[in-house]
N, C-alpha and C positions, 0 to 999 in steps of 0.2 A: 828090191834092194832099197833100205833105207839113204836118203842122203844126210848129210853131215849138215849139223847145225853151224852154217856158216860164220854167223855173229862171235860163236866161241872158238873159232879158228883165227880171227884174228885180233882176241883180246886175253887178257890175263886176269886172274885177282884174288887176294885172300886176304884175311884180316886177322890181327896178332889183339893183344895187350899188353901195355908199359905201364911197368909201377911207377907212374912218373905223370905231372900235371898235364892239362891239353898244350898250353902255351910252350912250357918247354920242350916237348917232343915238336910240336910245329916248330922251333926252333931249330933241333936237332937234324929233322926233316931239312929246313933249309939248307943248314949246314953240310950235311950230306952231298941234296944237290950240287951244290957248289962244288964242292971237290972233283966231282967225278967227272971224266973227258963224257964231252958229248951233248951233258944235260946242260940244261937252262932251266933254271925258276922260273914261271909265269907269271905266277900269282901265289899269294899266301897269305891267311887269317889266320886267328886262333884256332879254327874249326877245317879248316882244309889247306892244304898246299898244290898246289897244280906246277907242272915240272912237265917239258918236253926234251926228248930225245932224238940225237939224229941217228941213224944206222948207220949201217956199214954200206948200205945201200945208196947210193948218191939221190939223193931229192926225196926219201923216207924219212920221214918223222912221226916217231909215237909218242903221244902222251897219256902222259904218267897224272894221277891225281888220289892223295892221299886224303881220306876223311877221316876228322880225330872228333868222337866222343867223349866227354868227361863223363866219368864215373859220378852219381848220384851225390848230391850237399850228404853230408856226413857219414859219407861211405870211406873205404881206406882211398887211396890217393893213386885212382889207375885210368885210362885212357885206353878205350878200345881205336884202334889203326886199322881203316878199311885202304886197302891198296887195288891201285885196277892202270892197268894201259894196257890202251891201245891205238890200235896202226889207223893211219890217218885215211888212209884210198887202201893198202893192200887187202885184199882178202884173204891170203894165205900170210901168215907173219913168220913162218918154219922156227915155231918157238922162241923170237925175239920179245914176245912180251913177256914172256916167262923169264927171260936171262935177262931182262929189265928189270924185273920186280926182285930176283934174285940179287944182282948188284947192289939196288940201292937198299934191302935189307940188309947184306951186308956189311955196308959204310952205315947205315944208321945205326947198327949192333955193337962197331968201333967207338962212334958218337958216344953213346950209351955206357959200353962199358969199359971203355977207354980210359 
């Protein structure tokens, strides 16, 4: 019997693309966090935003960090979004980084096309 690739039982991650410069989805990124109960900003450049989350869990916290790509000098005006968290000590997260990554897509989608 195989065992389970522990590392990806307690992280999450995918990556989108926004018709939209790197600067201003880092922005949007911020923005987002902000809003939502639980998170905190960490840290944020043009190029990445780092954001932690507490759980429902008392003394759990996952973070969250989003890498923004710009699209090539004279290419159309897009931004590839790498998203990833994870859990800080748990090994098992029972799909919390996933309904992480889910939330803050979400409000950055509002952001966006709000």
């Amino acid at each position: 019997m195989e065992l389970p690739n522990l590392k990806s039982l307690s992280s999450a991650s995918t990556a989108r693309t926004y018709p939209v410069g790197a600067e201003k989805l880092a922005r949007a990124v911020e923005e987002a966090v902000r809003e939502l109960p639980g998170w905190t900003l960490t840290g944020s450049s043009e190029t990445e935003v780092r954001a932690s989350r507490k759980t429902r869990v008392p003394g759990l916290t996952d973070d969250v960090t989003v890498r923004l790509t710009p699209s090539p000098s004279g290419a159309h005006t897009n931004t590839q979004a790498e998203f990833r968290s994870a859990s800080r000590i748990a090994m098992w997260d029972l799909g919390q980084n996933r309904r992480n990554l889910d939330e803050l897509l979400a409000e950055l989608h509002r952001k966006l096309t709000g």
